[in-house]
N, C-alpha and C positions, 0 to 999 in steps of 0.2 A: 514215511522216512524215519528213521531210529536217528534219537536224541544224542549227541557226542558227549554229555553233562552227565551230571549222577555221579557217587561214590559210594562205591559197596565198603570203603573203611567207616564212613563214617553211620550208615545203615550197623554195621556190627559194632561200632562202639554207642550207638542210643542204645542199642540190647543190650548190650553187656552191662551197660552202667546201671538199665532198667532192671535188670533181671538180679542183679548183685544186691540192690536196696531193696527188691520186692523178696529175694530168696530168706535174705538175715530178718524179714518182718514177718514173712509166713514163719518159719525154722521157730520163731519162738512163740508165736500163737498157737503151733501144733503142740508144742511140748505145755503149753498152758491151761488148752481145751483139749488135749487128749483126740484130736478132729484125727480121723484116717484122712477125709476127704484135703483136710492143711496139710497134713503132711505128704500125703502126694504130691500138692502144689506146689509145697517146699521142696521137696527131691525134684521137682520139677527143674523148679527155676536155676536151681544149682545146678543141674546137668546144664541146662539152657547155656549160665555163664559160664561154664567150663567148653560150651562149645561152641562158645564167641571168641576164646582165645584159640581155641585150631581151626576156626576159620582165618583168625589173624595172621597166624601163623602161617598156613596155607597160600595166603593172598601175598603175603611180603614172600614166601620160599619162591612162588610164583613170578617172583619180578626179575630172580638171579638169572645173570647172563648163560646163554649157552657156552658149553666146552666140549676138550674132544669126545668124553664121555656121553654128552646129552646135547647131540649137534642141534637139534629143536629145542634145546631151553628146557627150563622146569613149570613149565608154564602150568601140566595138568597134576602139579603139586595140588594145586585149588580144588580141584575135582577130586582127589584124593580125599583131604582133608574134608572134606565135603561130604563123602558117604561115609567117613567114618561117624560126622554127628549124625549122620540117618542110623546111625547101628546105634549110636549114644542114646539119641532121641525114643528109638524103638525097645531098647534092651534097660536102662536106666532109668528114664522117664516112661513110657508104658504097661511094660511086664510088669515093672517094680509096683505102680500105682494100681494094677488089677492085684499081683498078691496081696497087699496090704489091704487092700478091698473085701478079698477074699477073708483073709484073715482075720477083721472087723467082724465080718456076718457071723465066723464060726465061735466068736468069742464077743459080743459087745459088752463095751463097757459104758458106764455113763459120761457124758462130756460136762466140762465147767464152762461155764460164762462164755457162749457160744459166740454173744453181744462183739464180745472181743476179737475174734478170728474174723466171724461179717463184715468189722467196719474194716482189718487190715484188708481185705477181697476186696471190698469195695475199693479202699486205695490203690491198692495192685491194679484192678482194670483201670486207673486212671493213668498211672505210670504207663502200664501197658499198653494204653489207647496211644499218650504222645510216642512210645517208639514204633508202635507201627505205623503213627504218622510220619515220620523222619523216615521210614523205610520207604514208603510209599512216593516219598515228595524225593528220592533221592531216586527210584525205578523212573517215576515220571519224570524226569528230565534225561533220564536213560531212553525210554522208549516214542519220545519225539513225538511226532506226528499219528502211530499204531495206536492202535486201540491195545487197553488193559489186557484182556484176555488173550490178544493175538500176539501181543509182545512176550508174555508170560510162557507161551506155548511155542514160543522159538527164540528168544533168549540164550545166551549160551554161557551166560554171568551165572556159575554156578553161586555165588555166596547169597548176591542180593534174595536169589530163590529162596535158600533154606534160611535167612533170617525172615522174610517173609513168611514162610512157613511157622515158624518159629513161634513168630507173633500171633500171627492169628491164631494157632492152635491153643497159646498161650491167653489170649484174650475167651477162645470158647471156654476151656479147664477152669478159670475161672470164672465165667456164670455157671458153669453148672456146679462148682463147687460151692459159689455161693447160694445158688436154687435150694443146693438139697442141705447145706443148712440151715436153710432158712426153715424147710420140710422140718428136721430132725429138731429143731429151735419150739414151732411149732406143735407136733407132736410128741415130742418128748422121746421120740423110738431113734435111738442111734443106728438102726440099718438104713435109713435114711443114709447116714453119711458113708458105711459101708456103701452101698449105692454107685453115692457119689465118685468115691475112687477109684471103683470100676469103670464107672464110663467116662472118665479122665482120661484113664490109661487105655483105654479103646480108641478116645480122640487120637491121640498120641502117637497109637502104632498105624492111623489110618494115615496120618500129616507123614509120619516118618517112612508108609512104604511110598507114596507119592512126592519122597524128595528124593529118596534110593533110586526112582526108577526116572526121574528128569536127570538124575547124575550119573547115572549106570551109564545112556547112550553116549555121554561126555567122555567119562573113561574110557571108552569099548572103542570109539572116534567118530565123529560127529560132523559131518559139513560144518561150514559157516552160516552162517545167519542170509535166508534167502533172496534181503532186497543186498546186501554186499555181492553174494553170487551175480545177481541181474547186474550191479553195478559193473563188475569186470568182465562180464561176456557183453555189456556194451560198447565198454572201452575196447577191448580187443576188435568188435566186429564191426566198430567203426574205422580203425584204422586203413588206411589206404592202400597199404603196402600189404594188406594180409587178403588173399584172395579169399579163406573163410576158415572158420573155428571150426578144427573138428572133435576135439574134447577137454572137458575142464573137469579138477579134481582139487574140492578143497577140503582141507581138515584142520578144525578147532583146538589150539595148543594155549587152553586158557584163554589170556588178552591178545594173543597173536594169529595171524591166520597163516597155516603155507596154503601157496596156489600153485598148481602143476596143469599146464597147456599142451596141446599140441593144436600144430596151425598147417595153413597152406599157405604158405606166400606168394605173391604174386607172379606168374609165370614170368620167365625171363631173368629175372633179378640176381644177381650175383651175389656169391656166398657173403665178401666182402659187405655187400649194401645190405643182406638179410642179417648176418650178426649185430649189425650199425642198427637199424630200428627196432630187434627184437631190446635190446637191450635200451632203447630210449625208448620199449614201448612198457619194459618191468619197471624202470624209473616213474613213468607218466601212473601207471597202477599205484606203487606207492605211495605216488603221491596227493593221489586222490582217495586213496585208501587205508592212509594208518596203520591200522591194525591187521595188515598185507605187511605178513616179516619177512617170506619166504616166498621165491617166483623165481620158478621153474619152468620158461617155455622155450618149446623145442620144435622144429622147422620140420614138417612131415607132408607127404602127399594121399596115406590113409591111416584113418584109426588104427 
């Protein structure tokens, strides 16, 4: 049973706050040791908070009531904003930290006082570490009773995904940024940290096609989440007056779900008494269902 608790604002403001003080302390470590591998991390993290404010963004456009314009709401404003950081993530933060990689190897130059970039990384993953706990402790009260991985895999909270994402990608880039300077510290060969940068930016675009593609089916339209499904073809096909379900049709607008029915009710029943329960039967859905904004059922004898 999925959790009613959890806040994806406050999952994107640990990030954002995380990623803002790690980004201005890598940004001058790179410009101090001359590190490709820092500065990747730096373009990183910047991208990171620039795309914790259009999830913000996204999540509040998200809440604006429907008009006659947008009869379903702006709901997949979220989802929007949402592959846009998969493009940010991929084109920003990856591409960028492979060229700069690249660019290292075909020109190294010596690094200064390496001492100094290590212990900021070392910092970073501790920053890091608490906002992916805050993410984490903000999913788990989201996904209730489900297992980790089963909730992750039907989930339709686009935000908490890609800060999730986010982080951990963010937590790998930096050990291996801090690995390979610790390599280039040790041997003295700055392709070491050439290296580095590269396979930052490969992290990067791997996190960011695997946010594109859990956000892509969101966009394109998306069922609801499968124990809400099971919950309202219970409700319906326990009711007494419906002789039986004969199709249900739901699609993800954000935080909101519409539901579209067709039923058979009970032989005999008159129009008058079938309008009277379908309609105290979309009340009783709501109300056991929340985030059921939209319900649509209609009195049929075949599919």
């Amino acid at each position: 049973m999925a959790g009613t608790g959890g806040s994806p604002e406050k999952a994107i403001l640990y990030a954002f706050l995380a990623n803002t003080g790690i980004a201005i302390a890598k940004l001058a470590a790179a410009i101090y040791t001359s590190s490709g591998s820092m500065l990747a991390e730096a373009i990183h993290s910047m991208a990171d908070s620039g795309n914790q404010i259009l999830l913000y963004i996204g999540l509040k456009g998200a809440e604006r009531p429907a008009d006659a314009n947008h009869p379903m709401g702006y709901g997949k404003l979220s989802y929007f904003w949402s592959f846009i950081v998969a493009l940010m993530l991929f084109s920003v933060g990856g591409v960028f930290s492979i060229y700069e990689g690249w660019h290292k190897l075909s020109s190294a130059t010596p690094l200064n006082d390496l001492w100094v970039g290590m212990l900021v990384l070392a910092g970073a993953i501790i920053l890091e570490s608490f906002s992916l706990a805050g993410a984490v402790r903000e999913a788990n009260l989201m996904r209730g009773e489900q297992s980790f991985r089963y909730w992750l895999k039907h989930t339709r909270n686009a935000e908490i995904v890609v800060v999730l994402g986010e982080d951990v990608a963010a937590i790998i880039g930096l050990i291996l940024a801090l690995g390979f300077l610790t390599l280039t510290s040790i041997t003295g060969d700055p392709v070491y940290d050439a290296l580095g940068s590269i396979c930052i930016g490969v992290v990067l675009i791997i996190v960011a096609i695997f946010i594109a593609v859990r956000v892509q089916s969101l966009l394109v339209g998306k069922s609801a989440e499968p124990e809400l499904q099971a919950s309202i073809i219970k409700a319906i096909e326990s009711d007494p007056n419906i002789h039986r379900l004969l199709n249900t049709i739901t699609l993800q607008f954000g935080p909101k779900v519409m539901l579209a029915a067709k039923i058979e009710m009970t032989p005999g029943i008159s129009i008058e008494d079938a309008v009277t329960h379908i309609n105290l039967l979309e009340i009783s859905i709501k109300a056991q269902n929340p985030t059921v904004g939209w319900c649509f059922i209609e009195p049929d004898c075949v599919d």
